[in-house]
C-alpha positions in Angstrom: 1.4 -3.6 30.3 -2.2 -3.8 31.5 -3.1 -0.2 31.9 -1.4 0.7 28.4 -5.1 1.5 26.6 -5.9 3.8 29.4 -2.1 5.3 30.6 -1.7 9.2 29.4 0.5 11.5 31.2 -0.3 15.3 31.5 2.3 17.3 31.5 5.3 14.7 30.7 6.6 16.7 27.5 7.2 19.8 29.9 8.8 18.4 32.8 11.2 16.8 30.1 12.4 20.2 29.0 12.5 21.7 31.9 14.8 19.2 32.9 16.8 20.0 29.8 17.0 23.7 30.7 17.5 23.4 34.0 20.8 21.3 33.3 22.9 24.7 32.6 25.5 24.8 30.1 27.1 21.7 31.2 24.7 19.4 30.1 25.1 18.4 25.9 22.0 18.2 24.3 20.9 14.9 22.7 22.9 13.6 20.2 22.0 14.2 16.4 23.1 12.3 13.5 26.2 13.7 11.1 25.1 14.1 7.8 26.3 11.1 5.6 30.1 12.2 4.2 33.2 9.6 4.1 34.5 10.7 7.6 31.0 9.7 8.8 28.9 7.3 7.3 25.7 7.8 9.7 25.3 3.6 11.4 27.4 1.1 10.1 25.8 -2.2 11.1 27.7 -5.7 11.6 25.4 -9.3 12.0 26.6 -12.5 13.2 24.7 -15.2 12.5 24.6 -16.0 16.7 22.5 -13.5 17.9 25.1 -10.5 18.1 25.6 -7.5 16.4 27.9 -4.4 16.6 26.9 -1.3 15.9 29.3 2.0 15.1 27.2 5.2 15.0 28.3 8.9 14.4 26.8 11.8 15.7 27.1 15.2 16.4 27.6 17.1 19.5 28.5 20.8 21.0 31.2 19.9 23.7 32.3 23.2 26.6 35.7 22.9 27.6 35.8 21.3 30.6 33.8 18.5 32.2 30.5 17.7 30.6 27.3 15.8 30.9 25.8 13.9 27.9 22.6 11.8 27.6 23.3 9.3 24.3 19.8 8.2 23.9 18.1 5.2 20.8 20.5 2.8 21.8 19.3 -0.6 21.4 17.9 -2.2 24.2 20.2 -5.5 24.2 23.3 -3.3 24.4 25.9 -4.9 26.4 27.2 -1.9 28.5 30.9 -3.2 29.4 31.4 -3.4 25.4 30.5 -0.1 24.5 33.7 2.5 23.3 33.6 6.0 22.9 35.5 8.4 21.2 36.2 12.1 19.3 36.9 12.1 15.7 37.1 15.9 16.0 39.4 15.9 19.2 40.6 12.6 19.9 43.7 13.0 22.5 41.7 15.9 24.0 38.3 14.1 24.7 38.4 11.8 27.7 35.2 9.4 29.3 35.8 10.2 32.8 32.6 8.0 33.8 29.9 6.3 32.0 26.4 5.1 33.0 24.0 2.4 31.5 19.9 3.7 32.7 17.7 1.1 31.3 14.8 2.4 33.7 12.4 2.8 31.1 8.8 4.3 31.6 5.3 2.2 31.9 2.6 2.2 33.5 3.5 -0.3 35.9 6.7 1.4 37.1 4.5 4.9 37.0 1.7 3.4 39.8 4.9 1.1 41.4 6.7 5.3 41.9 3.6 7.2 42.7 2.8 4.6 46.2 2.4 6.9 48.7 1.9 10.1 46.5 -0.9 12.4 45.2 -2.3 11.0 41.4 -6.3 11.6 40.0 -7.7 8.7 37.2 -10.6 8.9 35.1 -13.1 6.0 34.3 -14.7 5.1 31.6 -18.0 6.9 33.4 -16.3 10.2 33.5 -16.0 10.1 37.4 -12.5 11.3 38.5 -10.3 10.2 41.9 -7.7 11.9 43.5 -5.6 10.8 46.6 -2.9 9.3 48.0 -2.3 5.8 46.0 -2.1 2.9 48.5 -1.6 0.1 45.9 -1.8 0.1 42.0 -0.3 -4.0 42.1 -3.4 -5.3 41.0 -7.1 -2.7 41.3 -6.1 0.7 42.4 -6.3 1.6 45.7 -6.5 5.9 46.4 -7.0 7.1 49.9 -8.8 10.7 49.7 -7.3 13.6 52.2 -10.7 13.0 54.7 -9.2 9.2 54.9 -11.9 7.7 52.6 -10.1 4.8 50.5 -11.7 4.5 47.6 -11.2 0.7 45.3 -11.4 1.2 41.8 -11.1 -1.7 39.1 -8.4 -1.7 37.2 -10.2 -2.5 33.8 -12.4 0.8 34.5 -9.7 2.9 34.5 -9.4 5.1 31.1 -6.5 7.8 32.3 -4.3 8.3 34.9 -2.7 11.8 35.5 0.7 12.3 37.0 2.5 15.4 37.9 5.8 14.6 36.7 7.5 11.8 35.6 9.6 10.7 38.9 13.4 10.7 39.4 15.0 7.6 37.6 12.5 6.5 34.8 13.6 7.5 31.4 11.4 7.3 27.7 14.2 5.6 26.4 17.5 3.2 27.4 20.3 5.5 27.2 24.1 5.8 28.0 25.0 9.1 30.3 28.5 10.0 29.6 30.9 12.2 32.2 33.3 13.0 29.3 35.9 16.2 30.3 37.3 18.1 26.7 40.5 20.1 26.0 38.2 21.9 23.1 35.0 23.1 23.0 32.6 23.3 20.1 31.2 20.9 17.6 32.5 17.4 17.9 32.3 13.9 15.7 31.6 11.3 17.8 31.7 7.5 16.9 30.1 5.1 19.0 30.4 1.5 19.3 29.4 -1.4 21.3 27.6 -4.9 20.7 23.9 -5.7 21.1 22.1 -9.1 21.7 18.6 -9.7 20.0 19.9 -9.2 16.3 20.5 -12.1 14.4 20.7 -13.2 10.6 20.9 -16.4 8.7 20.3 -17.5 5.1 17.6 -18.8 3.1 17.9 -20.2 -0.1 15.6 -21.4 -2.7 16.0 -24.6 -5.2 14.5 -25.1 -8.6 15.1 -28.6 -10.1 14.7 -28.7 -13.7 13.2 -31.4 -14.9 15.3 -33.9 -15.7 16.9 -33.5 -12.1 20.2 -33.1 -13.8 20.8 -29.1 -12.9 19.3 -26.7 -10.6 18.8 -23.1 -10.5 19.6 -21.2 -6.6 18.7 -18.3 -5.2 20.0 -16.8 -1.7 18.4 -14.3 0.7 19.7 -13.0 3.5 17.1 -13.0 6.4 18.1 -10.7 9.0 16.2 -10.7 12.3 15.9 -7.5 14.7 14.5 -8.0 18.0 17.6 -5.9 19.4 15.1 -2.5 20.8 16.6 0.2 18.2 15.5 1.0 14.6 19.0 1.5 12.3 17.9 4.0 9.4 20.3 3.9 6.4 22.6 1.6 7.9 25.8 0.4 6.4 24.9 -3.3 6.9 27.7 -6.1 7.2 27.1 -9.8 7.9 29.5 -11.7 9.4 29.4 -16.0 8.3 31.5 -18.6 11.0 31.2 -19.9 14.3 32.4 -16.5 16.6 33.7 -17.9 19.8 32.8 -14.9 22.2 35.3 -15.5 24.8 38.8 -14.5 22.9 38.7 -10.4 22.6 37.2 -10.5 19.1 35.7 -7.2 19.5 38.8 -4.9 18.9 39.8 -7.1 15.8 35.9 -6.3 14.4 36.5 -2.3 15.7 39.2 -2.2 13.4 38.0 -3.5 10.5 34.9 -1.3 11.0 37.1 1.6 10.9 39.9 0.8 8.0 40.3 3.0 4.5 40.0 2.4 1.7 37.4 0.1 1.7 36.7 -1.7 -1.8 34.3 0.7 -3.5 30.3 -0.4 -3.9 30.1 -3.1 -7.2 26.4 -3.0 -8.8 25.7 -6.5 -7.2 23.4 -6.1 -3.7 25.6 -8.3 -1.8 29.7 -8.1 -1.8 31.5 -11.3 -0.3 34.9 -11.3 0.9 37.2 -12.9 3.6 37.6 -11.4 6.7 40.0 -13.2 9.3 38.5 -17.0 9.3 35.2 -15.9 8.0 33.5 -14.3 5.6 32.1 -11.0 5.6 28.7 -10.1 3.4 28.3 -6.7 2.5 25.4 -5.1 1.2 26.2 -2.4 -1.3 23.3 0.0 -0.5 21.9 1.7 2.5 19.7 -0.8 4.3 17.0 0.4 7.2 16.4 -2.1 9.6 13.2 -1.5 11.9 12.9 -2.8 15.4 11.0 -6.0 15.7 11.0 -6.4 11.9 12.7 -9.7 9.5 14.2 -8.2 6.3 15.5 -10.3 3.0 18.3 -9.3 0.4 18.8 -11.4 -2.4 23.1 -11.9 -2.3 23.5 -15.0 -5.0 21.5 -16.1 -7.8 22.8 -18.7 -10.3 21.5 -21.2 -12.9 22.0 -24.2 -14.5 24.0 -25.5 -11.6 25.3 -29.3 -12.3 23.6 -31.7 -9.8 22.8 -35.3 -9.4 20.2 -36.9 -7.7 20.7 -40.2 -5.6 19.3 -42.3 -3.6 20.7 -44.0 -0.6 19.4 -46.9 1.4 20.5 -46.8 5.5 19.0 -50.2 6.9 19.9 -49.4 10.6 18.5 -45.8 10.0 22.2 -44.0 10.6 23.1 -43.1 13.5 26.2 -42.3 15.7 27.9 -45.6 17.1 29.9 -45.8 20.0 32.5 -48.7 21.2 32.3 -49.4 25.0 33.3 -52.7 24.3 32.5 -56.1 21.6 29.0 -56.3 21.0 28.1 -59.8 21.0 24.9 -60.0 21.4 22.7 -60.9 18.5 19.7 -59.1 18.5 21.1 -55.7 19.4 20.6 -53.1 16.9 17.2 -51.5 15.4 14.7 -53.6 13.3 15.3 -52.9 9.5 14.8 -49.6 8.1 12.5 -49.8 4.6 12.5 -46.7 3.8 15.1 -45.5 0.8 16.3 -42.1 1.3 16.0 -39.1 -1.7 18.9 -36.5 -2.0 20.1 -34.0 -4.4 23.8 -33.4 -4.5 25.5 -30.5 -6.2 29.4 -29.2 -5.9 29.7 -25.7 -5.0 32.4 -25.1 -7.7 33.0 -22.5 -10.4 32.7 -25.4 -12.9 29.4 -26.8 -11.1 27.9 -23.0 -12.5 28.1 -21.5 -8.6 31.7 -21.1 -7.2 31.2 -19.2 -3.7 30.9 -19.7 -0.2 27.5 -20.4 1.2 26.5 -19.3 4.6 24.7 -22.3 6.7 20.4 -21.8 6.4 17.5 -23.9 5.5 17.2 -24.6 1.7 13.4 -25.2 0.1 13.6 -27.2 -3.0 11.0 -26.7 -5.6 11.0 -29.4 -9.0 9.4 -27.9 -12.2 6.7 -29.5 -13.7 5.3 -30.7 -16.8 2.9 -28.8 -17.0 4.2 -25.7 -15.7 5.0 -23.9 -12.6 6.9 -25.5 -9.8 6.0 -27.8 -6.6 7.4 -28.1 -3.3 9.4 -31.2 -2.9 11.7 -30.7 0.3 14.1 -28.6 2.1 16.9 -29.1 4.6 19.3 -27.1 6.1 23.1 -26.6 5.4 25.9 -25.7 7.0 29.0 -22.9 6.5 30.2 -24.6 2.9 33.6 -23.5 1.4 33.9 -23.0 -2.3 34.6 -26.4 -3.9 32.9 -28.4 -1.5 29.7 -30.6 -2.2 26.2 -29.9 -0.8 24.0 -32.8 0.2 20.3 -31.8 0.6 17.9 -34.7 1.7 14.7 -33.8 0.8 12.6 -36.7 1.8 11.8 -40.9 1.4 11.4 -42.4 -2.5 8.0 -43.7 -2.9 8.5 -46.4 -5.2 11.8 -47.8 -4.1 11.8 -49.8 -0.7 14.6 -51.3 1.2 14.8 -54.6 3.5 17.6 -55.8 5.6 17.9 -58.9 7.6 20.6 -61.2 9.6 20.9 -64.6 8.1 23.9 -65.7 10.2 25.6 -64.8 13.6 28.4 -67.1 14.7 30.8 -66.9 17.8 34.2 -68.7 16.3 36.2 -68.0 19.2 35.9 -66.3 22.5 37.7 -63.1 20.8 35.8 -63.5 17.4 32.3 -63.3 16.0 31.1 -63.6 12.2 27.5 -62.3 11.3 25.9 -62.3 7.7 22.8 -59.9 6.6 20.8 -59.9 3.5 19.8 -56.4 2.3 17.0 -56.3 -0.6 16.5 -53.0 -2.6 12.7 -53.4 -4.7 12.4 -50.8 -7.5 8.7 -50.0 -8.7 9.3 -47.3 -10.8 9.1 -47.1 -15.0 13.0 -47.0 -15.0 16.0 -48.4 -13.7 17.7 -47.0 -10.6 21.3 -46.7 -8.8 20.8 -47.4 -5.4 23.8 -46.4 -2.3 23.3 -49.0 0.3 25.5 -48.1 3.5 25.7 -50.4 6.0 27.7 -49.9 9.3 29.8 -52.6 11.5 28.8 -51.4 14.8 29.9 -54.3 16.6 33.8 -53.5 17.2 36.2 -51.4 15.7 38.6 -54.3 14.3 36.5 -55.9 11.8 36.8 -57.8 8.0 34.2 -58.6 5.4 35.0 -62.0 4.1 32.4 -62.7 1.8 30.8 -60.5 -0.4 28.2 -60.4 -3.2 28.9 -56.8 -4.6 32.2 -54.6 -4.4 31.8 -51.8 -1.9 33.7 -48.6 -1.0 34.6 -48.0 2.6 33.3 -44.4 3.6 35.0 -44.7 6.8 36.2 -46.9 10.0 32.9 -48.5 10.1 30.9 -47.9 7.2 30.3 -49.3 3.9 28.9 -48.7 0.6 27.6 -51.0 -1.9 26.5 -48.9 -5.8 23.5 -51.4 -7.0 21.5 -50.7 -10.0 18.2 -51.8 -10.1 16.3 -52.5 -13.0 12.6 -51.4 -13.5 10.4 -53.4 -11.7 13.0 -55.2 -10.3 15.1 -56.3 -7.3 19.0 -56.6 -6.5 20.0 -58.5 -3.4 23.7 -57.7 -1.6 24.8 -60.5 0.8 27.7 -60.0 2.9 29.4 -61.2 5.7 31.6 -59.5 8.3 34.1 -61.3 10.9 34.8 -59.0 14.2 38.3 -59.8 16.5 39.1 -58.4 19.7 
């Protein structure tokens, strides 16, 4: 806000608990936390990797019998009200929410001056001078008009305190839900509190050493969790949810109840335990974990070395791509001009065998290479997605520099006026001190019924329009593929 380096309120701290005693003995005091014990574990905290989380808190609270007004204050700011749920450990069947109110009205400056239009308020400037009068406008300078009808303009950037009487009807210090709740019993009561909050997010980061040989790889994980959700959780008991969450099918009461289940598999000495949950997989970490409002924490949760892996290099002449049939391409010249560049990746399987054996949550991956000498260098990164145990991971770290690739059409041919046959030339030059195995892929983009007839090299098909030719290319050398395809429609 604009006036925040000059706002102070006189008097605020009072009016606040005189509003608290003036409540009577129907309105519950604030909320404070249970002391940590199995019943009540304080905050338990649950991430999703698509900017949700839930949060479960338990407090404490004095309850009358009868009907009964509570403030539950340091929510988070993101809540979503129409997921929050409420209820009595103590007295469960006997506590009821009879009504329940979201007031996200918070105080500023802005909304103080935007109140006070039309009433009595006195500001200081930096000179020492001080106004009082009725406020006409605080929108942009201040305008006061004194009780002899003398308005009075002061700049706003003069201003170094304003002074209100109270703080008006309707603006609170912090988002809170106000609960109608009746009770069958009074006295001390557990509560647990749930509901999901927006602006909390997490994903994972992991870090690559290459030895030097390229032939194995040591990987370390963090978990990056990202707070931008308006509340601080101390001591939380912090879960994070891997998979693709659709939010439309009630997920929320299936999450609720794994919150709350017994028996829960009992802390290990690692930071992070991994297990299924439902069609995901749940991360949690085995220690109280504060996360602070508007702050990015890391926990380490895998670490492995000597991980098999192989790196390869694949040549793409039309670049990739996503082709799409809306009919026989017979034009010639359609497709991109040759690609050159030859394509570096490291490939490892994420197997127990590979040296690594558990399921990775999707990040960005920063690959570092050893040196000679010494010390590591930053050679790439790329980004992965949710990967299963067993599966392989593919990370493309960047463009060779002594290995260049060169495609051309030598041939196109209509044979018929349902059939086309098209030849292409792909070179692969190798400039480094030692042979290499090139992948060359090549893609037939012009129709989905097609044939190669001729061929130079034996290839693999990688799938309904894509080929691969293996080449090895000695030092200083070149390999040529020729090929030709026939297309029918």
């Amino acid at each position: 806000m604009r006036y925040a380096r000059w706002f102070r309120i006189l008097g605020v701290v009072a009016v606040l608990s005189l509003a608290a005693c003036s409540a009577g003995s129907n309105l519950a005091a604030s909320l404070s936390p249970t002391p940590a014990h199995a019943e009540a574990p304080g905050v338990e905290l649950t991430v999703y990797n698509s900017d949700l989380g839930l949060v479960k808190e338990h407090r404490q609270m004095t309850l009358e019998k009868g009907l009964n007004f509570v403030r539950f204050s340091d929510v988070a700011a993101g809540i979503d009200p129409t997921s929050v749920h409420f209820r009595s450990l103590t007295d469960p069947e006997g506590t009821a929410v009879l009504e329940q109110n979201y007031e996200y009205d918070v105080v500023g400056s802005a909304k103080l001056l935007h109140k006070y239009v039309d009433q009595q308020i006195t500001l200081v400037t930096d000179d020492g001078s001080v106004y009082t009068g009725k406020l006409l406008s605080g929108a942009d300078d201040i305008i006061l008009q004194a009780a002899d009808g003398k308005v009075t303009v002061v700049k706003a950037s003069q201003v170094r305190e304003f002074q209100f009487p109270a703080l008006p009807e309707g603006l609170i210090t912090k988002p809170s839900l106000l609960w109608q709740l009746e009770a069958a019993k009074a006295g001390a009561h557990d509560v647990e509190v749930t509901y999901l909050t927006s602006g909390i997010t997490w994903s994972a980061d992991y870090v690559v050493v290459l030895a030097p040989d390229d032939a194995s790889l040591g990987l370390n994980g963090w978990v990056t969790v990202d707070n931008r959700s308006g509340a601080t959780y101390k001591d939380a008991r912090l879960k994070l949810i891997a998979g693709d969450i659709h939010r439309v099918q009630p997920a929320q009461e299936l999450l609720v109840y794994d919150l709350a289940r017994k028996g829960a598999p009992a802390p290990t000495p690692q930071q992070v335990a991994e297990r299924q949950f439902f069609e995901y997989h749940l991360y949690e970490v085995q220690r109280p974990v504060t996360v602070k409002d508007q702050q990015t924490k890391q926990i380490e949760f895998v670490s492995a070395e000597g991980v098999k892996a192989e790196k390869i290099f694949v040549y793409d002449g039309l670049g990739g791509g996503s082709w799409r049939y809306y009919g026989p391409i017979t034009d010639p010249n359609y497709g991109p001009t040759s690609n050159k560049k030859v394509m570096v990746l490291v490939e490892f399987k994420n197997s127990e065998a590979g040296g690594l054996g558990i399921p990775l949550p999707k990040g960005r991956v920063r690959v570092y290479k050893e040196d000679t000498g010494g010390g590591t260098e930053f050679v790439g990164e790329d980004e992965i997605d949710h990967t299963p145990k067993d599966e392989r991971v593919r990370l493309y770290l960047g463009d060779a520099f002594d290995i260049v690739g060169e495609r051309k059409q030598t041939d196109f041919k209509q044979l018929g006026e349902r059939t086309i046959e098209e030849s292409f030339e792909i070179s692969v030059r190798n400039h480094k001190s030692e042979a290499v195995e090139v992948r060359v892929v090549e893609h037939m983009f012009r129709w989905s019924e097609w044939e190669i007839t001729a061929k130079s090299h034996d290839y693999t098909k990688l799938d309904s329009s894509s080929v691969e030719f293996r080449v090895n290319v000695p030092k200083d050398g070149e390999v040529k593929i020729t090929y030709t395809v026939r297309y029918r429609w």
